[in-house]
C-alpha positions in Angstrom: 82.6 128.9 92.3 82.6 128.8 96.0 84.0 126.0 97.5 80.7 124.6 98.7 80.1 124.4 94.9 83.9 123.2 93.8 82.8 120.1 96.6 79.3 119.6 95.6 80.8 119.3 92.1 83.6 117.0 93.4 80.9 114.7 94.6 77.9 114.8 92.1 79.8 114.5 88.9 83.7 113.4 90.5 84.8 116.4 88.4 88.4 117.4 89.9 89.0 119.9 88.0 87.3 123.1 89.9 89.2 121.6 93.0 92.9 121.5 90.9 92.1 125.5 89.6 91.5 126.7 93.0 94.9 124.8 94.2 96.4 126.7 91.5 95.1 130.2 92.0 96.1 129.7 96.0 99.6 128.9 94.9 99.6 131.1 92.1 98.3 134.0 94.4 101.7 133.6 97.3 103.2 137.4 96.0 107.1 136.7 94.6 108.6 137.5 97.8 106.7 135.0 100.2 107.1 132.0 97.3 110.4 130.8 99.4 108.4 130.7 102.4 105.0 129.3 101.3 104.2 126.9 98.3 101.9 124.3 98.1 101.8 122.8 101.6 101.0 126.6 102.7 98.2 126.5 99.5 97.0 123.2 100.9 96.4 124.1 104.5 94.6 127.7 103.6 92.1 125.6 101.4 92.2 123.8 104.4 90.8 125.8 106.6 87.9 127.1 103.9 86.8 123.4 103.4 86.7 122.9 107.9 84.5 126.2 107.9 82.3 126.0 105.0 81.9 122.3 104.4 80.0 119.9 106.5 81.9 116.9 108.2 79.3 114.9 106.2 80.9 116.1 103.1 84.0 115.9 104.4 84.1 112.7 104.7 82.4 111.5 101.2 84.5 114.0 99.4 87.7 111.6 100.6 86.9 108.5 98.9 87.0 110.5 95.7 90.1 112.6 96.5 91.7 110.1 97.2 91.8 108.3 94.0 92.5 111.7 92.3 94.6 112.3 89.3 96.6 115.3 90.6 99.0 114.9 93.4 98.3 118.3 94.6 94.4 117.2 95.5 96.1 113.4 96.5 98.2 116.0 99.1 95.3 117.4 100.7 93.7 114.0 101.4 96.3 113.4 104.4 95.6 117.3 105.6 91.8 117.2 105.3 92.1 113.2 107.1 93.9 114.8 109.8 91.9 117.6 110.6 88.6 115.3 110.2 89.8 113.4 112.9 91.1 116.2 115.1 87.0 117.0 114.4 85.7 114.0 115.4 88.3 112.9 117.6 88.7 109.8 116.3 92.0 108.6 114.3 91.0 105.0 113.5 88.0 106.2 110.8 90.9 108.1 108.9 94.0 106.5 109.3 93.6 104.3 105.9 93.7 107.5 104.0 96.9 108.8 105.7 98.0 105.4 105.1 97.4 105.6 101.5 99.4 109.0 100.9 102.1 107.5 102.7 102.4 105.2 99.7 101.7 107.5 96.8 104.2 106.9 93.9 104.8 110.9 94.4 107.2 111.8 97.2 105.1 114.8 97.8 102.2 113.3 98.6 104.7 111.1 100.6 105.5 114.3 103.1 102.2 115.4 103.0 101.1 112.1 105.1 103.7 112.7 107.3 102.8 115.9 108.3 99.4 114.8 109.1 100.5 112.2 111.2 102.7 115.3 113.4 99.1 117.0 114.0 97.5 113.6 115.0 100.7 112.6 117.0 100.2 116.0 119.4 96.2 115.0 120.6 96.3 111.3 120.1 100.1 109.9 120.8 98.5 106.7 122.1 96.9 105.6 118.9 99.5 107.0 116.3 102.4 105.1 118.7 100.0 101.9 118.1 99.7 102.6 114.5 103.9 103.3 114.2 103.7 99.7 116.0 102.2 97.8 112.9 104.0 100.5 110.0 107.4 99.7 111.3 106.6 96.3 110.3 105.0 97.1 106.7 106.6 95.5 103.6 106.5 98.8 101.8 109.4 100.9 102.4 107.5 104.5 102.0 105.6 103.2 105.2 108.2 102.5 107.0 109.6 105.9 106.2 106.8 107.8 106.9 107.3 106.9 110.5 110.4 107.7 110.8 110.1 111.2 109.0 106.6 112.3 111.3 108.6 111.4 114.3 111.8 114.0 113.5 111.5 116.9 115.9 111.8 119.6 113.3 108.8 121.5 112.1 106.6 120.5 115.5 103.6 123.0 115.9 101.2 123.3 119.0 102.5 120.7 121.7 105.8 119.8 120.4 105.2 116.1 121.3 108.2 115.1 119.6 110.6 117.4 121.2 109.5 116.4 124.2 109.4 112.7 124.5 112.6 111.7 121.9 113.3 108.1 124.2 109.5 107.8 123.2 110.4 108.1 119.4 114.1 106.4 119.5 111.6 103.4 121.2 110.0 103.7 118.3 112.4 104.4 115.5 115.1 101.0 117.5 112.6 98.7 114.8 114.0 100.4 112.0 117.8 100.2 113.2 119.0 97.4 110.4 116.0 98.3 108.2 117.4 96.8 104.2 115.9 100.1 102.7 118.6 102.7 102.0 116.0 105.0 102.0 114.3 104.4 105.4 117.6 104.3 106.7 118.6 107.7 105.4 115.4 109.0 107.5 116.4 107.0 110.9 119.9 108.5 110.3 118.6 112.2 109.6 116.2 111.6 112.4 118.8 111.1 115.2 121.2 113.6 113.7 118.0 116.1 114.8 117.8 114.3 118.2 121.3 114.9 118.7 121.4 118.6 118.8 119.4 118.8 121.6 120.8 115.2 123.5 124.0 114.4 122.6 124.4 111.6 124.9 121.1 109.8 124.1 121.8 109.4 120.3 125.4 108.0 121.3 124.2 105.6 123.7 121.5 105.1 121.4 124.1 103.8 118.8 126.1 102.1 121.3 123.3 100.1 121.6 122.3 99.4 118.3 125.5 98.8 117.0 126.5 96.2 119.7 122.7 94.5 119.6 123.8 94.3 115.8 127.2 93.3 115.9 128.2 96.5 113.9 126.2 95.2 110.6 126.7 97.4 107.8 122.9 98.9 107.7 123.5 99.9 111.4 126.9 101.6 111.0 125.8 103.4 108.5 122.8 104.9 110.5 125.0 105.7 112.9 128.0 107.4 111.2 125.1 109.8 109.1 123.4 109.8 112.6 126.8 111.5 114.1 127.6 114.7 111.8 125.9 117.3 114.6 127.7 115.4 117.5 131.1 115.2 116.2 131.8 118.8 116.4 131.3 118.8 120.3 132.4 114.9 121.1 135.3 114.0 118.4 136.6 111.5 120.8 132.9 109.8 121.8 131.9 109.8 117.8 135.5 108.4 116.9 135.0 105.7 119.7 132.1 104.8 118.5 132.9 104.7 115.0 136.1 102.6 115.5 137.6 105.5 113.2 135.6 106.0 110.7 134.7 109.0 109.4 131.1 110.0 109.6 128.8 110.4 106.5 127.5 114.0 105.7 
């Protein structure tokens, strides 16, 4: 089937299943020595770019509202990509952003990462309207939300502009509203994301901290952002990191 078929198919008769076998075949076609280097995001985007040149933006677009409901969270990844680059096609976010949104909250983690890279490509054309949307999912109630900002916003991974590597007061601005966040797991992120930061500017994550810690009077979730946040810096500031960390050792 060609994929003008495998879509026509996917909207007609909401039969995933020509859709799933071609995801299969992409990944199952990656020869053994390129398999560390490519897998299923690398599947994903190559389908990708077959839907943007041989399907219409029409189709696109009603194909979506099925995908998104699928039963496979391989075709539940592709939603975010294929929202992403629908957007970059229209260039318009606001029309797609409910899909990203709803990857970011698939029970899979995969289809977790999958939103986050599709808010990277957004973030590069349209940082006004992704910093507005960060704005509102820093506030969400679910914690795979909040998370999802905090992971599209780690300078690692950047293609094209490199927004992120770029502008990282712009991010930590950004990332300040998850400083005490109650979720281990978002908090993991925030840490991970500074400890990236840091390689590049030291001195912003540790006044960064500084901040944070004092704004919170050292509570718990805070200190322990900021002692993960500190493995990269400690091996060229032991003295700053130890300062900061009233002598505690930092968290790998």
């Amino acid at each position: 089937m060609s994929i003008l078929d495998i879509f026509q198919e996917l909207i007609l008769n909401k039969n995933e299943e020509p859709l799933y076998n071609l995801i299969q075949e992409k990944k199952n076609s990656i020869p053994e020595k390129q398999k560390i280097g490519k897998g299923i995001v690398w599947s994903l985007r190559q389908i990708r770019k077959q839907i943007q040149e041989k399907i219409s933006l029409d189709l696109q677009r009603e194909s979506l509202k099925v995908l998104i409901h699928s039963k496979y969270w391989q075709i539940r990844m592709l939603v975010a990509l294929l929202a992403s680059s629908c957007a970059f096609k229209e260039y318009s976010v606001s029309e797609y952003i409910h899909y990203i949104k709803n990857t970011a909250d698939d029970s899979h983690f995969a289809v977790r990462e999958s939103a986050q890279m599709a808010l990277r490509e957004l973030l590069q054309d349209f940082p006004e309207d992704i910093i507005l949307i960060y704005n509102e999912w820093v506030k969400d109630s679910n914690e795979f939300t909040r998370r999802c900002v905090s992971e599209s916003l780690r300078p690692v991974l950047v293609s094209r502009k490199n927004w992120i590597k770029e502008k990282p007061k712009e991010a930590i601005k950004i990332l300040k509203n998850l400083n005490c966040d109650p979720s281990l797991y978002v908090r993991k992120s925030v840490a991970n994301n500074l400890s990236d930061i840091s390689r590049k500017y030291p001195d912003l994550v540790l006044l960064t901290l500084g901040e944070w810690l004092s704004e919170n009077d050292y509570d718990k979730r805070t200190f322990f952002i900021a002692r993960k946040a500190c493995r990269n810096i400690v091996k060229t500031k032991p003295e700053a990191v130890n300062k900061l960390l009233k002598g505690f050792s930092i968290i790998r």
